[in-house]
Each structure stands twice: as structure tokens, then as C-alpha cells.
N, CA, C and O atoms as a Tinker XYZ file with bonds, in Angstrom:
   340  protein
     1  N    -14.416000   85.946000  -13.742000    73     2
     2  CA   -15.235000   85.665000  -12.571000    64     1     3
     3  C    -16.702000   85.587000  -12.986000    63     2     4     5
     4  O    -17.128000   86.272000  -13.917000    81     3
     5  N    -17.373000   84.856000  -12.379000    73     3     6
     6  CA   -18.778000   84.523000  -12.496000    64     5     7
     7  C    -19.795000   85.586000  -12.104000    63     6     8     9
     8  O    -19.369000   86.503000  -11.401000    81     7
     9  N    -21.058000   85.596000  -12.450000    73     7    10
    10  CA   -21.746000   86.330000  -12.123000    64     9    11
    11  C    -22.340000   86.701000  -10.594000    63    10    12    13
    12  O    -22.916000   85.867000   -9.897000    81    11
    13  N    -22.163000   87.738000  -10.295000    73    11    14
    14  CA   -22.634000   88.125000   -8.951000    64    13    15
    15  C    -23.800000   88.246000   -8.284000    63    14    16    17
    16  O    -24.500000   89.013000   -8.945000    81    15
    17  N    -24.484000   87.816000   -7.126000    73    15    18
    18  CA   -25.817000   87.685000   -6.662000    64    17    19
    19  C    -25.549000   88.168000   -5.475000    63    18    20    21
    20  O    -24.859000   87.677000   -4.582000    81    19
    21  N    -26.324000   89.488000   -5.519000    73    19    22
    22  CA   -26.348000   90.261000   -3.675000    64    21    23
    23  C    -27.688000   89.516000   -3.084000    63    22    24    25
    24  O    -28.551000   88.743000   -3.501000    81    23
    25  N    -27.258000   90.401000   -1.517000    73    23    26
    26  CA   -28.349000   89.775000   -0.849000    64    25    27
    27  C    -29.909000   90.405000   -1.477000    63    26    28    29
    28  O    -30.892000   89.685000   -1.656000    81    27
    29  N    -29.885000   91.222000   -1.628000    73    27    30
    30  CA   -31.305000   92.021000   -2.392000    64    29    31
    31  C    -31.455000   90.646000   -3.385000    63    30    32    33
    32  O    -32.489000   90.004000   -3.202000    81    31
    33  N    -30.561000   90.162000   -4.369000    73    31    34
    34  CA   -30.697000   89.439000   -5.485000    64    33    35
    35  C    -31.771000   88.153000   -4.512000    63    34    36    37
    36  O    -32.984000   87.949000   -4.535000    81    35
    37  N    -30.760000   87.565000   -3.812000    73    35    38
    38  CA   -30.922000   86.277000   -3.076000    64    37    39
    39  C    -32.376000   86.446000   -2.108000    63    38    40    41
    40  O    -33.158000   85.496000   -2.147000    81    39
    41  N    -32.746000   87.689000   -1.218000    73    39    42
    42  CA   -33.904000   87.662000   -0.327000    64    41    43
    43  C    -35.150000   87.570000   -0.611000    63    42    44    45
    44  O    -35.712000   88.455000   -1.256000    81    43
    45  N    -35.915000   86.251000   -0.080000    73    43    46
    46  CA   -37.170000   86.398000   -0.329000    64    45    47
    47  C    -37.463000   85.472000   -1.882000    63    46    48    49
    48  O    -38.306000   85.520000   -2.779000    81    47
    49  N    -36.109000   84.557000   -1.545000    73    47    50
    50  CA   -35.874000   84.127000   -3.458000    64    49    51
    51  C    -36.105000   82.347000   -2.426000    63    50    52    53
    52  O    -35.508000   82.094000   -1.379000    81    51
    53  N    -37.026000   81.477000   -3.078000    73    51    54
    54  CA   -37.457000   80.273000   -2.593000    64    53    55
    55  C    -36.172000   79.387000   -2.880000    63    54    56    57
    56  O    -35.311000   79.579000   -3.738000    81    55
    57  N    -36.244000   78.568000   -2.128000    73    55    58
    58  CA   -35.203000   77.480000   -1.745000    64    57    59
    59  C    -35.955000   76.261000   -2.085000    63    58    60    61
    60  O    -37.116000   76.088000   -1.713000    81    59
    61  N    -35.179000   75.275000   -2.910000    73    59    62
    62  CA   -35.970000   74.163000   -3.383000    64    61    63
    63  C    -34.296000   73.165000   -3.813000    63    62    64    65
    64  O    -33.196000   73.465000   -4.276000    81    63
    65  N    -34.784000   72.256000   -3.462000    73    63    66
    66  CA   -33.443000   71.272000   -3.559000    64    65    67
    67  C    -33.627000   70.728000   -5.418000    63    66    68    69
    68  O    -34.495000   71.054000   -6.228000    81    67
    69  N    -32.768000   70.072000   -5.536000    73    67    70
    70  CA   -32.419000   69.594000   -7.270000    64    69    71
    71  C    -33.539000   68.538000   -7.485000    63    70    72    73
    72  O    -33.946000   68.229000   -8.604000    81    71
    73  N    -33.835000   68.203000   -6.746000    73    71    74
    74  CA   -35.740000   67.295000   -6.669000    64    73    75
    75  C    -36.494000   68.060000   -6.908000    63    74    76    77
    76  O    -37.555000   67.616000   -7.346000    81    75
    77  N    -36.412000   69.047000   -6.810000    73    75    78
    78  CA   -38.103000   69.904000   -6.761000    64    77    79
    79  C    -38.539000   70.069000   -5.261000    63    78    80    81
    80  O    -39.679000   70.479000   -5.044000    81    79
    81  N    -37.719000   69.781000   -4.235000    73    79    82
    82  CA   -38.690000   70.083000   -3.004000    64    81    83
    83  C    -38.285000   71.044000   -2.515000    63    82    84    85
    84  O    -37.100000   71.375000   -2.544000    81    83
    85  N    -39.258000   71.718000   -1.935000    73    83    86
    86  CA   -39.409000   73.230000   -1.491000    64    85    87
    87  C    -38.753000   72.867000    0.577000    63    86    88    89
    88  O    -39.180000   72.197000    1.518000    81    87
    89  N    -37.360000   73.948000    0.290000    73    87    90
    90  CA   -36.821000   74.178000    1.293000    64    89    91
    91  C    -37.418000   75.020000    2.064000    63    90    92    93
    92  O    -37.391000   74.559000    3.206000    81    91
    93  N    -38.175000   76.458000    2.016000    73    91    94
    94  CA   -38.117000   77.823000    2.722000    64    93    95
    95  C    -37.670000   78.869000    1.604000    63    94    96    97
    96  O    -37.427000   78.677000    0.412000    81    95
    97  N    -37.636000   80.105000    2.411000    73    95    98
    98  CA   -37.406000   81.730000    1.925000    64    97    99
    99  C    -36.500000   81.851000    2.357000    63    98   100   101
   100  O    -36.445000   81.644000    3.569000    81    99
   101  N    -34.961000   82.351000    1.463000    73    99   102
   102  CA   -34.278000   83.358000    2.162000    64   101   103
   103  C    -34.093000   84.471000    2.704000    63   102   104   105
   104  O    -33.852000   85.535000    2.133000    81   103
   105  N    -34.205000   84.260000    3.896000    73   103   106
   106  CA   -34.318000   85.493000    4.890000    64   105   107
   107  C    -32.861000   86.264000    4.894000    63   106   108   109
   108  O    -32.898000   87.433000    4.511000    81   107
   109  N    -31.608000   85.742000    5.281000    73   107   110
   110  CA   -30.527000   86.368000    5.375000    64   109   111
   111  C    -29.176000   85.529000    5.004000    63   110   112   113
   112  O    -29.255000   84.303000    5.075000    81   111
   113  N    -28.098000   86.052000    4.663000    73   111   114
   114  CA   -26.577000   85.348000    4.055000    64   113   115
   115  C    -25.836000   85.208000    5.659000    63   114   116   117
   116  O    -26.217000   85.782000    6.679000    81   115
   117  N    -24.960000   84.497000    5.550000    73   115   118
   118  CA   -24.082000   84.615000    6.472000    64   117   119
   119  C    -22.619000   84.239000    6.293000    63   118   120   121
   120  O    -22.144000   83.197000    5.842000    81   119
   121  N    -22.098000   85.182000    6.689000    73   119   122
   122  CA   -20.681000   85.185000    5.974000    64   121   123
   123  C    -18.904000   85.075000    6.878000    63   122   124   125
   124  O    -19.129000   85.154000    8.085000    81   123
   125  N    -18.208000   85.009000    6.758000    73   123   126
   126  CA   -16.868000   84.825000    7.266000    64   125   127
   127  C    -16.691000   86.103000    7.368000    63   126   128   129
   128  O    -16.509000   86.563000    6.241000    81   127
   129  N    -16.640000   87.256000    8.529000    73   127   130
   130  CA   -15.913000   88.161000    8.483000    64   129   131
   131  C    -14.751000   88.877000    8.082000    63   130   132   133
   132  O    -14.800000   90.072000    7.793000    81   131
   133  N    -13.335000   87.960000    8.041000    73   131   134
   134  CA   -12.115000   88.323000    7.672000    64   133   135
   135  C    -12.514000   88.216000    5.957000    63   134   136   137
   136  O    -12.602000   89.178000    5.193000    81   135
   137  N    -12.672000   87.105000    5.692000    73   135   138
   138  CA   -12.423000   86.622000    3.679000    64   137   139
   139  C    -14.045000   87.412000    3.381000    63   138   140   141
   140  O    -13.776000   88.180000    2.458000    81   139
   141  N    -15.256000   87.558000    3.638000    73   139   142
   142  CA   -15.807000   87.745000    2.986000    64   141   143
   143  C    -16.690000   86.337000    2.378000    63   142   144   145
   144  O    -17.679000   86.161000    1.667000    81   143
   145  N    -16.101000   85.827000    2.814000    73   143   146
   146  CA   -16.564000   84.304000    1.887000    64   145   147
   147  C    -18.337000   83.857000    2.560000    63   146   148   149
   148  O    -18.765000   83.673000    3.699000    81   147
   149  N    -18.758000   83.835000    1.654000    73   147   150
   150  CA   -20.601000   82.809000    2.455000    64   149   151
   151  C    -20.063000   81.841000    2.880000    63   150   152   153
   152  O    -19.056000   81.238000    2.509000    81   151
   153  N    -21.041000   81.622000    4.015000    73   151   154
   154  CA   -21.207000   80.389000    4.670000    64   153   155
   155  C    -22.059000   79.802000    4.495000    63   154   156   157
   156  O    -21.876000   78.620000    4.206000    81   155
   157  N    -23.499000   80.356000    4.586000    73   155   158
   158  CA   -24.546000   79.827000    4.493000    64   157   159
   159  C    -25.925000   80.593000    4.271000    63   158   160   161
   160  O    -26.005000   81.808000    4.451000    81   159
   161  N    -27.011000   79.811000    3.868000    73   159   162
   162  CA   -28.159000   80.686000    3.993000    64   161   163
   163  C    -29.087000   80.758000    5.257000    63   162   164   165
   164  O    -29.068000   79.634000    5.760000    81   163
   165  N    -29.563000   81.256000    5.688000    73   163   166
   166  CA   -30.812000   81.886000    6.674000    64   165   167
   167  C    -31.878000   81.269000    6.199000    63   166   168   169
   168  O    -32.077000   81.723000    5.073000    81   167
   169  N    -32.779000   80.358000    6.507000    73   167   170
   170  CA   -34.372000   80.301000    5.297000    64   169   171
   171  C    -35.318000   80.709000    6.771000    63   170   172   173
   172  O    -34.992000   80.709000    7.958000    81   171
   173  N    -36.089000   80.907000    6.357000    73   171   174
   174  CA   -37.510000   81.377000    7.253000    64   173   175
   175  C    -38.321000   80.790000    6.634000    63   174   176   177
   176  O    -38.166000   80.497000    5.448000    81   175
   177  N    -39.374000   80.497000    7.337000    73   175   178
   178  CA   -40.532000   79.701000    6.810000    64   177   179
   179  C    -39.741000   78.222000    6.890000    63   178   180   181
   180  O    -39.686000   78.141000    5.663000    81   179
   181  N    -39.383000   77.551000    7.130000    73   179   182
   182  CA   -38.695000   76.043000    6.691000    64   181   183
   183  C    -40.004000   75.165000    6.914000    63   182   184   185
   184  O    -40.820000   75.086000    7.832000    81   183
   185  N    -39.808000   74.350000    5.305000    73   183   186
   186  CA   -41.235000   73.731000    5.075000    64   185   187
   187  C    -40.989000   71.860000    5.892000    63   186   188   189
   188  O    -39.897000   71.298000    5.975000    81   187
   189  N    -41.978000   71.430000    6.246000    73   187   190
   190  CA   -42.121000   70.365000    7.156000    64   189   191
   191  C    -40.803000   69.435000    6.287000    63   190   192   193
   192  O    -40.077000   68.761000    7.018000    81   191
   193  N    -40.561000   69.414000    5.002000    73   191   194
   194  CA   -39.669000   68.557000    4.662000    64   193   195
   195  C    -38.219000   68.730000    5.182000    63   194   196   197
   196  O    -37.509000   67.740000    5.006000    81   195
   197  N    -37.601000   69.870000    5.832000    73   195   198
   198  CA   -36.956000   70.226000    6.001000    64   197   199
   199  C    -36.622000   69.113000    7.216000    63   198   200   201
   200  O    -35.560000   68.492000    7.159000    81   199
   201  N    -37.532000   68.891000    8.276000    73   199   202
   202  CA   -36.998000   67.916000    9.182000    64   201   203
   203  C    -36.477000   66.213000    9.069000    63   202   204   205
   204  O    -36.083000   65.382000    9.888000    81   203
   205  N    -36.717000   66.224000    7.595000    73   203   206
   206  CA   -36.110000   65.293000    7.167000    64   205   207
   207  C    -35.006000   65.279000    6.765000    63   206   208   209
   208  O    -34.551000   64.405000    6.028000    81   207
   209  N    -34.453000   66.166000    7.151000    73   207   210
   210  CA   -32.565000   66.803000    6.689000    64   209   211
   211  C    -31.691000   66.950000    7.841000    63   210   212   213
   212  O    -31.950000   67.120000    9.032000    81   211
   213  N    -30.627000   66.848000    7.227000    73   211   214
   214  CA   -29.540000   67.158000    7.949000    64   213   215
   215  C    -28.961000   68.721000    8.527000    63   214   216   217
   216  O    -27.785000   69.039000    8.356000    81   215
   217  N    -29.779000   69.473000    9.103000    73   215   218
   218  CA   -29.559000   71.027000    8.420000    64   217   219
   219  C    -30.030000   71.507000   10.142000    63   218   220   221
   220  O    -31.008000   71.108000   10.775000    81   219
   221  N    -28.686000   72.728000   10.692000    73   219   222
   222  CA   -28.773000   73.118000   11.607000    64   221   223
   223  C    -30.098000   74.004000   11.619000    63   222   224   225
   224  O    -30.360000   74.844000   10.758000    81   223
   225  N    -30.742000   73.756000   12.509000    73   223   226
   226  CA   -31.752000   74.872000   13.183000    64   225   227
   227  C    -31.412000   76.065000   14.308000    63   226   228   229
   228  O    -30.712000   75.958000   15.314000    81   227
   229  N    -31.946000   76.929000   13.941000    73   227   230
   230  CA   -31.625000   78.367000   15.037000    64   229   231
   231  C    -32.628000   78.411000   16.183000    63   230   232   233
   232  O    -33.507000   77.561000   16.327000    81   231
   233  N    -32.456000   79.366000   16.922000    73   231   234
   234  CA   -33.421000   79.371000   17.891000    64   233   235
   235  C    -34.801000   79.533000   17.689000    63   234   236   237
   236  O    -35.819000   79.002000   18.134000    81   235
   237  N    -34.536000   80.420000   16.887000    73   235   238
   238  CA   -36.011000   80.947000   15.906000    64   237   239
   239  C    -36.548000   79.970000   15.310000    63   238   240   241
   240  O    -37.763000   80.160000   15.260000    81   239
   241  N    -36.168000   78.761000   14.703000    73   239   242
   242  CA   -36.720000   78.111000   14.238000    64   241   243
   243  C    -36.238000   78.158000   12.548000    63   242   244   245
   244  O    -37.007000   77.777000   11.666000    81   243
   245  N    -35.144000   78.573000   12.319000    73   243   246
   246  CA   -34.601000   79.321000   11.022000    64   245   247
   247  C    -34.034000   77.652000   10.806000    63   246   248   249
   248  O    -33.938000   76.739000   11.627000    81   247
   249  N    -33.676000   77.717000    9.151000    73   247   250
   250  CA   -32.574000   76.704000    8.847000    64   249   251
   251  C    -31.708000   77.086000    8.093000    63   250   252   253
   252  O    -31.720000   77.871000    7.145000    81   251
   253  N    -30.887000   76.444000    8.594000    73   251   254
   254  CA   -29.248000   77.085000    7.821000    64   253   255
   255  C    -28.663000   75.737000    6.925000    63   254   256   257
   256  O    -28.420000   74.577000    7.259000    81   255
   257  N    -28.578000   76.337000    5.862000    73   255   258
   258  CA   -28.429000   75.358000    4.408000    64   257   259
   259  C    -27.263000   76.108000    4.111000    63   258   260   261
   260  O    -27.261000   77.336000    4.185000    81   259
   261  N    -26.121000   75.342000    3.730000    73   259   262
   262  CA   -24.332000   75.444000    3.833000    64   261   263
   263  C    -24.345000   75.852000    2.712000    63   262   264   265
   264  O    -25.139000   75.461000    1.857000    81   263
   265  N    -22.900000   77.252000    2.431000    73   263   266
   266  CA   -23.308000   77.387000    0.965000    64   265   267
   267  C    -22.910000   76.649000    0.054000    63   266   268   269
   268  O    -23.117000   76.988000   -1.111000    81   267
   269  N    -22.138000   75.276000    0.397000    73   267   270
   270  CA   -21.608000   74.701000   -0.614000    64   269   271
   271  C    -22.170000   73.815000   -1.521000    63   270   272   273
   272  O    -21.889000   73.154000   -2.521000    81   271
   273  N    -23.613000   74.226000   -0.318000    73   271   274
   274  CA   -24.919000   73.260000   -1.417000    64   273   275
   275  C    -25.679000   73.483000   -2.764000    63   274   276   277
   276  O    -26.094000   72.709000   -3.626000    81   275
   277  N    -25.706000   75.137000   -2.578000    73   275   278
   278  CA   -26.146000   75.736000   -3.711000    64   277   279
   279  C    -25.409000   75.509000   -5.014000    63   278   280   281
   280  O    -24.233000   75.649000   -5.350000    81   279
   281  N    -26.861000   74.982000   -5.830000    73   279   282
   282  CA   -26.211000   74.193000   -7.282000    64   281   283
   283  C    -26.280000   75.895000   -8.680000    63   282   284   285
   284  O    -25.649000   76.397000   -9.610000    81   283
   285  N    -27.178000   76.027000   -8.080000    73   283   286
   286  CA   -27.772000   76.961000   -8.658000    64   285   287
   287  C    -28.798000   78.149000   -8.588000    63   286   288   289
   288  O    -29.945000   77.866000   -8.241000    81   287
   289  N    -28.460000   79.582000   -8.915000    73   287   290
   290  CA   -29.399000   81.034000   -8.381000    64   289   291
   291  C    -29.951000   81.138000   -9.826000    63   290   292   293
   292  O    -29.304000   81.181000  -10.873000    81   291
   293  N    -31.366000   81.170000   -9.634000    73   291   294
   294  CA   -32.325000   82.075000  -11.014000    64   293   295
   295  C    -33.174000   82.635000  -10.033000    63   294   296   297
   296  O    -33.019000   83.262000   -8.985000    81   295
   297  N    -34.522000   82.030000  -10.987000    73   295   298
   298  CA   -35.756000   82.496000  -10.146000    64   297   299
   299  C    -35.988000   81.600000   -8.636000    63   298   300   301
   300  O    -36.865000   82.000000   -7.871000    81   299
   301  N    -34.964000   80.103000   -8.184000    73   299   302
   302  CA   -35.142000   79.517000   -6.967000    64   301   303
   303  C    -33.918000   79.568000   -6.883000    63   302   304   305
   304  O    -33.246000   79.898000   -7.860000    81   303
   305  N    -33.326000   79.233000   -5.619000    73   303   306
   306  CA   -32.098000   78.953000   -5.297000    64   305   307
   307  C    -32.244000   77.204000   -5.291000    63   306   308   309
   308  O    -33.009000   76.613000   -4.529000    81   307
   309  N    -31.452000   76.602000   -6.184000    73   307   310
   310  CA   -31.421000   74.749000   -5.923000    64   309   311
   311  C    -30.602000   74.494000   -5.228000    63   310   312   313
   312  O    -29.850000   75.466000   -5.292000    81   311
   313  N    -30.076000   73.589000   -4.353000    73   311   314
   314  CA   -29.720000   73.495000   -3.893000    64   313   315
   315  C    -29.489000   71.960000   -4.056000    63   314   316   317
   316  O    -30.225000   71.484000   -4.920000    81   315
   317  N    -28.548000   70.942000   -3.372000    73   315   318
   318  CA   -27.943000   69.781000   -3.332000    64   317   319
   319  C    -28.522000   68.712000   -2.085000    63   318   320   321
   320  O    -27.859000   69.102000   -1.124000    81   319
   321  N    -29.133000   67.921000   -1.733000    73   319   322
   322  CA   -29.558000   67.521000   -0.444000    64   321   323
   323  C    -28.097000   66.897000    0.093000    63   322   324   325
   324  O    -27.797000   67.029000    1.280000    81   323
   325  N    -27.190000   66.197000   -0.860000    73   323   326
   326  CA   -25.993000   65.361000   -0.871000    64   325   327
   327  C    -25.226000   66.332000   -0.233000    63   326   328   329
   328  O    -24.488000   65.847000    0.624000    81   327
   329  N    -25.147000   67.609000   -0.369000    73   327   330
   330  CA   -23.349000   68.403000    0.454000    64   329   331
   331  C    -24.320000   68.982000    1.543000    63   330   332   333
   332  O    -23.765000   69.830000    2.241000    81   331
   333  N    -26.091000   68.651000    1.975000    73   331   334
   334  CA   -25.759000   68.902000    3.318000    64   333   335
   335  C    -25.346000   68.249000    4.582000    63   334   336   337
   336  O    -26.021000   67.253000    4.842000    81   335
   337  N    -24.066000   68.653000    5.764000    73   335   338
   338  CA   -22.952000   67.972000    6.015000    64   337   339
   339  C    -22.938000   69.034000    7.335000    63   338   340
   340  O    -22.026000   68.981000    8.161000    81   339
């Protein structure tokens, strides 16, 4: 099994797609209750490029980026613009 990333790992860790453009901050995970499995991320802050996407908004003003987008966790989370769906 692959290496593991908690939410401590993931919060407050910048969101930027495989271009270089800056998504937002992860604020919080969100997950499938029964499996455990992610669903998606929480970002706060969502930067003006963001409305050029396909990507549910919360009431708050939050955006939720699917986890099946994430290409890759280091120092940014990358993410895929293509699997958001």
C-alpha cells in the first residue's frame, strides 16, 4: 500500500492544478461514512480561476474538488482540471 496523508498532512496544504494554477487552501476532507473512502476536498479561499471550472460550490463559498482529481500530495496538492466531472 502507498503512502498515507492525514488530514493534519493535507490542511492548509495549497491546491494548484498540473498547469501551475493556484486552486485555494485545504480547509477540510470529506469522506463516505460506511468505506471510509475520500470523496473530496473542502478548499477555502477559492482563487478567481476557480470560476472557470467545473467544481461544486458550498454555501460558504467553499469549492469542492473530487478526489479522483488529485494527481499528486508533496508540498501542493496537483490536481487534474480533466477528472473535474
Amino acid at each position: 500500500m502507498g503512502e498515507k496523508n492525514t488530514l493534519r498532512d493535507l490542511h492548509g496544504k495549497l491546491v494548484v492544478t498540473k498547469e501551475g494554477k493556484r486552486i485555494g487552501v485545504v480547509k477540510d476532507l470529506t469522506f463516505e461514512s460506511k468505506s471510509g473512502e475520500l470523496i473530496q476536498l473542502v478548499i477555502k479561499d477559492p482563487t478567481p480561476y476557480t470560476k472557470n471550472l467545473n467544481l461544486e460550490v458550498t454555501n460558504e463559498k467553499e469549492v469542492l474538488v473530487p478526489h479522483n482529481s488529485i494527481i499528486a500530495i508533496g508540498d501542493f496538492v496537483v490536481v487534474s482540471e480533466e477528472d473535474f466531472a
